[in-house]
FIZANU-132562 format. One record per residue: x, z, y of N, C-alpha, C in turn; residue in three letters. Coordinates in steps of 0.001 Angstrom, whole numbers, plus 500000, padded with zeros to 6 digits. Last residue first. Layout:
<recs>
XZYXZYXZYAla
...
</recs>
This chain:
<recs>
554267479740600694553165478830601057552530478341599978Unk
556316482352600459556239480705599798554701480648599541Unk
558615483752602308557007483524602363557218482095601144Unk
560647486907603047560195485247602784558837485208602551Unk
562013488619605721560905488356605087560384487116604467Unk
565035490281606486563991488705606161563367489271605376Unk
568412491259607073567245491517606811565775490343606767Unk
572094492122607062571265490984607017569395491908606910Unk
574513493566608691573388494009607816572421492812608059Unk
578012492402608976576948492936609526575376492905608539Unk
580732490466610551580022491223608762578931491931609898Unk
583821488135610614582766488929611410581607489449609752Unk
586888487237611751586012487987610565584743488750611428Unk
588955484978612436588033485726612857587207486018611845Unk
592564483625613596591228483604612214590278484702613081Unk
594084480613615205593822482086614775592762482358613625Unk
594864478509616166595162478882614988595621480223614300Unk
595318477855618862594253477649618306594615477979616614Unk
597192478309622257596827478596620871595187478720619768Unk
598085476655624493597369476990624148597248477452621945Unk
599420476620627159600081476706625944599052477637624754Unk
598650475525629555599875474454629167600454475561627894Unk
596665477196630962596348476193630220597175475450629496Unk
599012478051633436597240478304632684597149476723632089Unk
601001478811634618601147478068633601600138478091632695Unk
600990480122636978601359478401637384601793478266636102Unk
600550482922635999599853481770636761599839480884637105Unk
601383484396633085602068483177634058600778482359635041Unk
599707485108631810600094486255632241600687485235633400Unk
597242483846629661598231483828630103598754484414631355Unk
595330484488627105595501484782627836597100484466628245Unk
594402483393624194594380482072625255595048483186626889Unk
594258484654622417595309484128622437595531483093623758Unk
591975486507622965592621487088623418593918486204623296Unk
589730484220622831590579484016623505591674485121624022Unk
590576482014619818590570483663620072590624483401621566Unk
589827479311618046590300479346618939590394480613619134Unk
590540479310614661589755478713615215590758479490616821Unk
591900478755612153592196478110612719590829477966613966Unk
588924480560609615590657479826609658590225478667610489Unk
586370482997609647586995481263610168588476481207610143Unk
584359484564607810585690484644608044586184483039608331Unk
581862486538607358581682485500607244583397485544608053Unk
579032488545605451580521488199606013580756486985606047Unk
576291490718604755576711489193605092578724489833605882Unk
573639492429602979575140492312603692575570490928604117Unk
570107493084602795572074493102602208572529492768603482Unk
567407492188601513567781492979602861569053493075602019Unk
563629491268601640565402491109601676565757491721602397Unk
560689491165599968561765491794601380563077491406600872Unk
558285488502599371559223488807599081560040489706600102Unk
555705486754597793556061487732599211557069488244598362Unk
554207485452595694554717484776596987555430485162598063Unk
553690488165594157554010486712593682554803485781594841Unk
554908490607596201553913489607595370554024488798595277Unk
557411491658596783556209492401596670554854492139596085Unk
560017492003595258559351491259595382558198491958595070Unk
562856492689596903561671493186596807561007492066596377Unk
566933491860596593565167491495596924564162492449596287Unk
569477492564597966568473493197597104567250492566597386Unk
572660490976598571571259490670599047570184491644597587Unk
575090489861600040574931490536599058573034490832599572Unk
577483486798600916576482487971601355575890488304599967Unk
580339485591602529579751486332601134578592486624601415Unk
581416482331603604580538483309603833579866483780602557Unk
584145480608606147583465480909604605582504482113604780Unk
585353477621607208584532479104607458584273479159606052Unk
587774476011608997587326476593607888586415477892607905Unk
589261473125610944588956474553610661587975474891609998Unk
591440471167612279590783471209610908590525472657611222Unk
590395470889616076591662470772615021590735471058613712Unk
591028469590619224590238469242617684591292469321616948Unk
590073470417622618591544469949621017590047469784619966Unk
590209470545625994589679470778624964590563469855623541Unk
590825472456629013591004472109627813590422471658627228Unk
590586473923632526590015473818631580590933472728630591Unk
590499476169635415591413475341634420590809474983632832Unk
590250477129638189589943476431637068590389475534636030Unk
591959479090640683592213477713639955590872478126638668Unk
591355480887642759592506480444642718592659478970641977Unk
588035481592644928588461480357643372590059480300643470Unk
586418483502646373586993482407646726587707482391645193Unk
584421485707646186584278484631645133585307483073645353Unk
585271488376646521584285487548647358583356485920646826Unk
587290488789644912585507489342644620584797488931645473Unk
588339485833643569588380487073644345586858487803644203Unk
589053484586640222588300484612640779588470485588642173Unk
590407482447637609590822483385638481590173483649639613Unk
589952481021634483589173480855635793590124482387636316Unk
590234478800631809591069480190632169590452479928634000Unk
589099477631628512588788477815630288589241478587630588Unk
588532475140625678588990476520626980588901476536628325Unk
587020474453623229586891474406624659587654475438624958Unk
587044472738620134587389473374620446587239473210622694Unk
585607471640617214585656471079618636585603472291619963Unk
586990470830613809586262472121615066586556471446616649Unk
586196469038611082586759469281612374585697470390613616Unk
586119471560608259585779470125608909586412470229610264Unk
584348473007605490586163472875606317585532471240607065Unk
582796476095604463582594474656605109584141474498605674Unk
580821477818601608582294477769602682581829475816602860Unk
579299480317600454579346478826600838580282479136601859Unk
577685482349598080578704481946598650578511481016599105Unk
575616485383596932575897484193597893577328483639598385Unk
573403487420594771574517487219595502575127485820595636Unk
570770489951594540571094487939594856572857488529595210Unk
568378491613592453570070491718592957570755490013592966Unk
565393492714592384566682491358591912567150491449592526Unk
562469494310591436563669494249592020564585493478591919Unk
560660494392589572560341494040590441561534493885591598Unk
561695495710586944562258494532587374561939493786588322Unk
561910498584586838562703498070588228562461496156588219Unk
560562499454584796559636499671585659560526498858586936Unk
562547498306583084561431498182582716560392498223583945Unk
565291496744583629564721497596583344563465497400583120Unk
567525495115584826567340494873583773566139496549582965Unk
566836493682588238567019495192587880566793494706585992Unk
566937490256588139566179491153588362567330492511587514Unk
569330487562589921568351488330588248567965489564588350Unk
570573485273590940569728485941591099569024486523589914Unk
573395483487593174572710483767591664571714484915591940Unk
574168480644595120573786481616594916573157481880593229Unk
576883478445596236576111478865594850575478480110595529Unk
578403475351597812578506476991597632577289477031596772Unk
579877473234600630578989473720599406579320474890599229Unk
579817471162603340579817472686602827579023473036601374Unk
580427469925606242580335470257605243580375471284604311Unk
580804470340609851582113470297608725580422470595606962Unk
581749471400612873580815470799612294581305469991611249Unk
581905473877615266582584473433613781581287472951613204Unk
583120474872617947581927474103617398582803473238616209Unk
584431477561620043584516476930618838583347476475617863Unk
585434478671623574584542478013622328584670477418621055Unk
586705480650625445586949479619624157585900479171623844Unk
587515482149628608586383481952627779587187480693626453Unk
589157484527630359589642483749629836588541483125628713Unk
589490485432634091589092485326632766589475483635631975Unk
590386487604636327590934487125635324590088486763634193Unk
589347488901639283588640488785638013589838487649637883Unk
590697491308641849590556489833641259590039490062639849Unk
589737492610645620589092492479643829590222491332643124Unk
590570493102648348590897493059646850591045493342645883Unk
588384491466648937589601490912649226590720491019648198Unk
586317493194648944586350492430647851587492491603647955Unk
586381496789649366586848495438650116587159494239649477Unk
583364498510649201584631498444649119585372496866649726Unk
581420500952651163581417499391650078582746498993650340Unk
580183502644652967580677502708651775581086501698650855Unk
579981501667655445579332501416654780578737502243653103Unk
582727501914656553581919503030656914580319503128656237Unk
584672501424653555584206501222654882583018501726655321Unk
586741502629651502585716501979651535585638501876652888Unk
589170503051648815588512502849649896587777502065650126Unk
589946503225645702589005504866646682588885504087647979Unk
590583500951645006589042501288644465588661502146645172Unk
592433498578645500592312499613646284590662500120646273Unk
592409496673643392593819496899644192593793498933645028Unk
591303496524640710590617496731642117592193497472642335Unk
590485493527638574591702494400638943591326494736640670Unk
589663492638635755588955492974636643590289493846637419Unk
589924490425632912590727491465633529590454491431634954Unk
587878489164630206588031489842631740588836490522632054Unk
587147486944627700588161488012628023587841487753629654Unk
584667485619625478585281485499626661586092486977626901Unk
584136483372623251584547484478623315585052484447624873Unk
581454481823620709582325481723622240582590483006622665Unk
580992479725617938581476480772618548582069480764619976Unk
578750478027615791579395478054617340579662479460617092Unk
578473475826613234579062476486613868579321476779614863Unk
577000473735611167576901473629612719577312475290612955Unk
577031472030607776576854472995608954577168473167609870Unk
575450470550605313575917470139606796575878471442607190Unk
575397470624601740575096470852603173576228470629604042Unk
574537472322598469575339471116599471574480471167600745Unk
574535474842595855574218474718597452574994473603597979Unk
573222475855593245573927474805593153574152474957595163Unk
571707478733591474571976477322591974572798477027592979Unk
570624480419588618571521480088589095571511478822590212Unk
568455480971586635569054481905587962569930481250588901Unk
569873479483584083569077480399584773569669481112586148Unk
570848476595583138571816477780583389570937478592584532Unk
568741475647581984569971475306580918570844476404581578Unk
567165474428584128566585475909583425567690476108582324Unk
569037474396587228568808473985585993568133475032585164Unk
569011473970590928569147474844589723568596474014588368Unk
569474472863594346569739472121592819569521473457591768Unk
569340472796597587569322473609596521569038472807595389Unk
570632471064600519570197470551599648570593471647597903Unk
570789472517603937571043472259602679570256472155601588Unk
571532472585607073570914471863606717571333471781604899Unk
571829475145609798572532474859608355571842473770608130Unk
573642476862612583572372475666612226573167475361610734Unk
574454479283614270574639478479613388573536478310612642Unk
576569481453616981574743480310616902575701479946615300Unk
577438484358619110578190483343617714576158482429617815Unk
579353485324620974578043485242621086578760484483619729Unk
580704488125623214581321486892622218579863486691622202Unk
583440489554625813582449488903625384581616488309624163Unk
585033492252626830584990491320625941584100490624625665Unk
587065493389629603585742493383628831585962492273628179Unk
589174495997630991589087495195630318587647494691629834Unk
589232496980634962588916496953633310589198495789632762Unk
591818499133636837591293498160635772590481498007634888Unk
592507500393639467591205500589638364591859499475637782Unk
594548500572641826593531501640641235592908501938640209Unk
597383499331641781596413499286641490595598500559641407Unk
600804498414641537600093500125642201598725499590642616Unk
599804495365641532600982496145641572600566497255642539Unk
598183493155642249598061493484640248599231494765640815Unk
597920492462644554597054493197644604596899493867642943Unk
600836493302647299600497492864645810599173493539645052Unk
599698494613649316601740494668648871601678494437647651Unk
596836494465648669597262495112649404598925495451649040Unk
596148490632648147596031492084648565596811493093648809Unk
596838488123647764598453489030647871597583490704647831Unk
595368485733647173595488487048646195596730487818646463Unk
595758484178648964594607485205649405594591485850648311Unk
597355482201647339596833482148648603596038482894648492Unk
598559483197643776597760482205644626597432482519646239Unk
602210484327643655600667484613643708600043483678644455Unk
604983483260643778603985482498643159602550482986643374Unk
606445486103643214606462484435644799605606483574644251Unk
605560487131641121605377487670642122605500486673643917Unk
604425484430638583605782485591639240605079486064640669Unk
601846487333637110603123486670638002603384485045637914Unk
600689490150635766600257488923636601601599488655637354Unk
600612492938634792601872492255634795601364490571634747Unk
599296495694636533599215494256635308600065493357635808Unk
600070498943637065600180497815636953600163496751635994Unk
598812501956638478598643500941637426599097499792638090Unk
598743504223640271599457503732639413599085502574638414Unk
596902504101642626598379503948643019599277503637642061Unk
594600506250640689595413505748641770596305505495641990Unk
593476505122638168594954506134637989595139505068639977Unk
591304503851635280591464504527636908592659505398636904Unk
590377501869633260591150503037633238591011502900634774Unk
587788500843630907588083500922632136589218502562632552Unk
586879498201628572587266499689628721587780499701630354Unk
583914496969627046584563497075627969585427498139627468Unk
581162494139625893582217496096625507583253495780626385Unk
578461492557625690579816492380625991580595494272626041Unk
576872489489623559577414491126623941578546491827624659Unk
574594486614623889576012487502624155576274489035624446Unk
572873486312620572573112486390622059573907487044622466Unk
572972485281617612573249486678618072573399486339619741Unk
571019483374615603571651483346616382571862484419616919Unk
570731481114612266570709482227613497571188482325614391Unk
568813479125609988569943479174610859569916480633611756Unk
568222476101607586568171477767608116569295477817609446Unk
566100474330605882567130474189607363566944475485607449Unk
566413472679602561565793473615603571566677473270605150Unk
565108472010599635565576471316601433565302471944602196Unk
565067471556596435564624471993597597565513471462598559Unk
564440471613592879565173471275593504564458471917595129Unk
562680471893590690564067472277590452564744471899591734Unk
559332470752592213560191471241590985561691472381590564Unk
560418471768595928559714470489594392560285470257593293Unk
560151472914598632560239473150596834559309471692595907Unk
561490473367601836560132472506600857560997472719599695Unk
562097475590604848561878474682603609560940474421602887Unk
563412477447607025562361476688606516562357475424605493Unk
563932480679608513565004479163607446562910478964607421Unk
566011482487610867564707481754610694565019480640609671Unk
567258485297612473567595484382611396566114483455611146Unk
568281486920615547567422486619614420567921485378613302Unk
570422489949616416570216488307616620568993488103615762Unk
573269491415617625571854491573617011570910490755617723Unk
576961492681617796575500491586618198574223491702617296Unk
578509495475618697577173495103617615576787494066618052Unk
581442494844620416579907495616620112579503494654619614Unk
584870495714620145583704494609619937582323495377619992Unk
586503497985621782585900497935620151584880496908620637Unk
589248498074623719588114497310624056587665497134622265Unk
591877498376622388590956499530622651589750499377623246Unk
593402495845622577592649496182621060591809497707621243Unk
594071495426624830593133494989624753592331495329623247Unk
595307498494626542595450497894625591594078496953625167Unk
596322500837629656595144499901629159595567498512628100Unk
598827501812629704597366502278629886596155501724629160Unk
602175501900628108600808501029628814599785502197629272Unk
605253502790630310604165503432628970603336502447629363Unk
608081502491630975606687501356631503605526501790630305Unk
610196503706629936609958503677631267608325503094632115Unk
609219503686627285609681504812628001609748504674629029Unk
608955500749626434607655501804626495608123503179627477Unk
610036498352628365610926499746627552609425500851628092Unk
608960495127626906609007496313627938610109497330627287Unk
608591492365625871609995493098626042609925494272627109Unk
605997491936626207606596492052625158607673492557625160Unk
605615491010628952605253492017628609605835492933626709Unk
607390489340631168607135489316629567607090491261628885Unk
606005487588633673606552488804633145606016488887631587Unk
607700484469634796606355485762634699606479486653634185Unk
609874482550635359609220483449636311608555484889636022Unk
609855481303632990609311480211634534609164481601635646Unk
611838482781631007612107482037632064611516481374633092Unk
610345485837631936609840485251631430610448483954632255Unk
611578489135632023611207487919632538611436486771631970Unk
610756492574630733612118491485630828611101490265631327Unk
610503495902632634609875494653632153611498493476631800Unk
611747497891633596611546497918632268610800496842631523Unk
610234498554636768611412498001636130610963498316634343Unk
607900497294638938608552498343638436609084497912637085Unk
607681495656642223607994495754640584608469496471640160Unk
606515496883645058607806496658644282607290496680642441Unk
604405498064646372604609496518646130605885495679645646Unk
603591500348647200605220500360647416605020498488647567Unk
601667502426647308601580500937647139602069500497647724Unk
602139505470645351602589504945646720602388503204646591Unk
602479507106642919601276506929643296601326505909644976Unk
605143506663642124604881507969642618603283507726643441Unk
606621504273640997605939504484642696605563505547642957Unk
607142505331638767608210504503639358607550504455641058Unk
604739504868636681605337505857637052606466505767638255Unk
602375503118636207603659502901637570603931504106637633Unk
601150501982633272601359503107634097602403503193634951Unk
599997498680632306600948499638632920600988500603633530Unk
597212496620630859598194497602632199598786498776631928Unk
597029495608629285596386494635630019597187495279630784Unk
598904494246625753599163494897627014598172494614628159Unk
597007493311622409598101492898624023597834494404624818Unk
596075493058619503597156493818620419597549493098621632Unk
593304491935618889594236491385619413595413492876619966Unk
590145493975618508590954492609619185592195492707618420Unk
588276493843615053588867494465616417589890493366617040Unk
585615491487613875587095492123613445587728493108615258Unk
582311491780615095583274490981615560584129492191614673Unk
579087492072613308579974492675614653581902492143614229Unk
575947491746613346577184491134613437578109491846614480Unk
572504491694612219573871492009613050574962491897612850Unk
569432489991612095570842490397611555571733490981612640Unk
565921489733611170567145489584611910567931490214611368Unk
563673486752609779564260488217609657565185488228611298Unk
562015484395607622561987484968609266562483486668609121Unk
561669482003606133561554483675605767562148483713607258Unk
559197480047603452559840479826605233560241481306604733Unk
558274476533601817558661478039601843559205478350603157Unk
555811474540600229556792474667601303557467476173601705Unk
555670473446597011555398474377597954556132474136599170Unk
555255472168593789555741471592595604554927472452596133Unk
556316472176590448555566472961591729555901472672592644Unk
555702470776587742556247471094588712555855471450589715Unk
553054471047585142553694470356585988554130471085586623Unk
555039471655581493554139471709582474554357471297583962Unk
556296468783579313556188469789580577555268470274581376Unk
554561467584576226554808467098577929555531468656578225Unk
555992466877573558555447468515574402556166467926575479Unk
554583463776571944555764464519572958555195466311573404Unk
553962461692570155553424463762570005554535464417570704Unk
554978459180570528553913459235570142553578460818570267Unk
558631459111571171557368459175570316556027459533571198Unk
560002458402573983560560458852572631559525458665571291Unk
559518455197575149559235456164574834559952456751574274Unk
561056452596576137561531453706576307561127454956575790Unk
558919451303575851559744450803574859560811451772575106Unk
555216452756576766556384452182576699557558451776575808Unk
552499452255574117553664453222574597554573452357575171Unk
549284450415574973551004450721574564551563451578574888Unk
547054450354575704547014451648575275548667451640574507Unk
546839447930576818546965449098578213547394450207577232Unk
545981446804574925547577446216575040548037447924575927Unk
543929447776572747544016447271573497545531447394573799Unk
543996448136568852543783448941569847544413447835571644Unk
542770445094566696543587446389567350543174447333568697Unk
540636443621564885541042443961565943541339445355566401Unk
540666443446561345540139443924562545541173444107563295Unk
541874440333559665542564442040559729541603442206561378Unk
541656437846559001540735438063558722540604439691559088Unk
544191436793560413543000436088560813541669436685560284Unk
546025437877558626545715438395559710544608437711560377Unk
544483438161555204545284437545556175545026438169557414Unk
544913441222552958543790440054553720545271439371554320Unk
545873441420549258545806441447550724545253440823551386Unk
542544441762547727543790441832549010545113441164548704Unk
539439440801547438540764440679547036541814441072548103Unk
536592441941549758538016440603549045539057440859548776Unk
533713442865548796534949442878548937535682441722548576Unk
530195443544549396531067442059548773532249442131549237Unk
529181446582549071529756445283550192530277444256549111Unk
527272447996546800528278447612547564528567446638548306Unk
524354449894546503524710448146546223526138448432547145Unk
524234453279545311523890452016546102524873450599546278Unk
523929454490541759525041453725542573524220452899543606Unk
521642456939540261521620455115540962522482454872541927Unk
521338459491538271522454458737539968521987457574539685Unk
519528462332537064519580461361537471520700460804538831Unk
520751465728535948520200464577537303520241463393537024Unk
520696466153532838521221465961533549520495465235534722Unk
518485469410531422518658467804531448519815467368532755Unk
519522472479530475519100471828531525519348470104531024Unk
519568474297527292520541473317528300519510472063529016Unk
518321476821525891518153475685526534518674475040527594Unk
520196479159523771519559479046525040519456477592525188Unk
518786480585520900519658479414521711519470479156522559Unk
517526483878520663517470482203520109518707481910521149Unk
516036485198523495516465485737522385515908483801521545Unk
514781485158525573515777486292526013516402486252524084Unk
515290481473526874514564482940525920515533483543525581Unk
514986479828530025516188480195528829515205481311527834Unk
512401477929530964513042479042530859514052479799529984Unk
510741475797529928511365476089530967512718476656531078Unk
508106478113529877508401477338529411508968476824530210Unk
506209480666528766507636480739529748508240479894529634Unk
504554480573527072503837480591528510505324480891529446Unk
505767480256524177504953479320524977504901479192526471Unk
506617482644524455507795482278524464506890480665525379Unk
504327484144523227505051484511524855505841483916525466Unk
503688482939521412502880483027522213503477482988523520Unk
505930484103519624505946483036519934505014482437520932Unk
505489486811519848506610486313520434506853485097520618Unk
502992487027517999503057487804519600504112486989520453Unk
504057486469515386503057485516516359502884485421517840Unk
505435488873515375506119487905515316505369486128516065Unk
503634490401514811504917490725515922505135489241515894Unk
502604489849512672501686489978513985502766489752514869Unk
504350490114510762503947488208511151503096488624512655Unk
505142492277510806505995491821511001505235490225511355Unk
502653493605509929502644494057510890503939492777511429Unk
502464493045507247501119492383508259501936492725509624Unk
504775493991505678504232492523506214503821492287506723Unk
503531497028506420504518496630506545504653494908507075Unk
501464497015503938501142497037505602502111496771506984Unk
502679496702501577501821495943502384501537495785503959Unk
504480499413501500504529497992501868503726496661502336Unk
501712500717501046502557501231502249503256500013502556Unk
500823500000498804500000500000500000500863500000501254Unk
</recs>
């Protein structure tokens, strides 16, 4: 019995599953062989009617147009253009000072111990003479003829001037025009010694007409001064070059325009304590001695500046420049030796002019700010040193019937002073 019932139950089950299997049709069964999908259907669309190859060129599509050639110079086809170059115009506007090397050793005057304060109008001794006559101050006997007044104790003063440059930028290269100028300064010294001082102006039979003042007006003197003049100008015109192959760095050619003019005074009051009921003294006798140069150097010129920032982190807003350029060309040289009364009657005018080879050169040291992209402070040092130019402490001549007939031009001059500017790039 028990088996029996068994069978019935296994065909029921079993009918059950095939029923079920019916109504999921389709469908993989969780039990048997699974049923593999039919493949998609493809129908190939119709192809072109092809030809055999190779074609001929009569049958090969038309190319790309002629306009779309590479030159025959090209390098290739996938160049890394450059980015483009930059044309700005740039300007910087500052000022500077300058102050002149110390003079010249000369003698201007003599202490007349030898007159006892008395305007004797005798030469006092310890001088040696000068064969046309004049007195050669060089061969004194300091012990008998001590000086007073020395032209190297006249200290140059400070000139203080402006600077102005203007230029154009394009790409790696530029053009600028810079230039400055210091207006004239003048430093003095002045000694007083009644009755004693003498400048050794001569020969003594030779003084000009109306300069005899009082028993000679350079001999037992009251006052003397010395004063110094100078003024310096210079115009630049130069062509800047740098490479990105050597950073920082560039290149300087140019024209430059040089002036210097120096003038010397020997002011000589014969008789300074008197006066007239006025109070005003007697310009008869006054005499002014002067001696002016000029030197215009117009000469060529190359030179380099370099430039690279503070190597730090928070400083590199900062860059340390430094500058050279030197110029050699012909200098166009002026003199003038003038002898004046204080009234203003004229002994002589005497004038010169030469051309000789002369040389400038110039360091400067320079910290830049850079405050923004386009703004920039400067501020350093400058020097600047001429071979062969005119002085006129060399131009002074002591001989009065020999002004002008021995002129010296082949001196040097050093001048330095604190640079300052504001650039701008437009």
């Amino acid at each position: 019995m028990t088996r029996w019932w068994k069978h019935v139950a296994v065909l029921a089950a079993w009918l059950a599953l095939g029923a079920a299997a019916q109504a999921q049709s389709g469908y993989p069964s969780p039990v048997g062989a699974t049923r593999i999908m039919e493949p998609l259907g493809y129908t190939p669309e119709p192809q072109p009617n092809l030809v055999p190859g190779p074609i001929s060129p009569a049958m090969a599509p038309a190319g790309p147009p002629a306009s779309l050639n590479l030159p025959a110079n090209h390098d290739g086809a996938f160049l890394l253009e450059n980015y483009p170059t930059e044309t700005a115009a740039y300007a910087a506007i500052g000022g500077m000072g300058l102050k002149r090397q110390g003079l010249t050793h000369l003698p201007i005057a003599f202490k007349d111990n030898q007159s006892r304060g008395l305007d004797t109008g005798t030469v006092p001794t310890g001088l040696g003479t000068l064969p046309n006559g004049g007195f050669n101050v060089f061969q004194r006997n300091s012990t008998l003829l001590p000086e007073s007044l020395n032209l190297n104790q006249v200290d140059p003063a400070s000139m203080l001037g402006g600077r102005l440059t203007v230029g154009y930028l394009f790409g790696n290269e530029a053009v600028e025009l810079t230039g400055f100028y210091t207006p004239p300064t003048t430093a003095s010294m002045t000694v007083t010694d009644r009755g004693r001082l003498f400048v050794p102006f001569g020969p003594t039979n030779k003084i000009p007409l109306g300069f005899e003042g009082n028993n000679g007006l350079w001999l037992q003197a009251d006052r003397v001064k010395a004063s110094f003049t100078n003024e310096v100008a210079n115009a630049e015109l130069n062509y800047r070059v740098w490479s990105a192959a050597v950073n920082r760095t560039e290149l300087i050619l140019g024209v430059r325009y040089f002036y210097s003019r120096e003038r010397i005074d020997i002011n000589t009051d014969d008789e300074f304590f008197i006066t007239n009921i006025f109070g005003a003294q007697d310009p008869r006798r006054q005499a002014n001695y002067a001696v002016t140069t000029r030197n215009n150097l117009v000469a060529p010129q190359f030179g380099g500046e370099y430039s690279a920032p503070i190597p730090t982190e928070y400083l590199g807003w900062i860059w340390l420049t430094t500058m050279f350029k030197s110029a050699v060309g012909p200098n166009f040289i002026d003199r003038n030796q003038i002898l004046t009364r204080g009234d203003g009657r004229s002994a002589f005018n005497v004038s010169h002019t030469s051309v000789r080879l002369s040389g400038l050169s110039e360091v400067s040291g320079f910290v830049d700010f850079h405050m923004l992209e386009r703004l920039r402070f400067r501020v350093g040092y400058m020097a600047m040193y001429g071979v062969n130019f005119s002085t006129a402490g060399a131009q002074v001549e002591y001989n009065l019937t020999n002004q002008g007939n021995r002129p010296t031009d082949h001196g040097s001059i050093f001048w330095h002073g604190p640079v300052a500017e504001i650039q701008f790039l437009f």
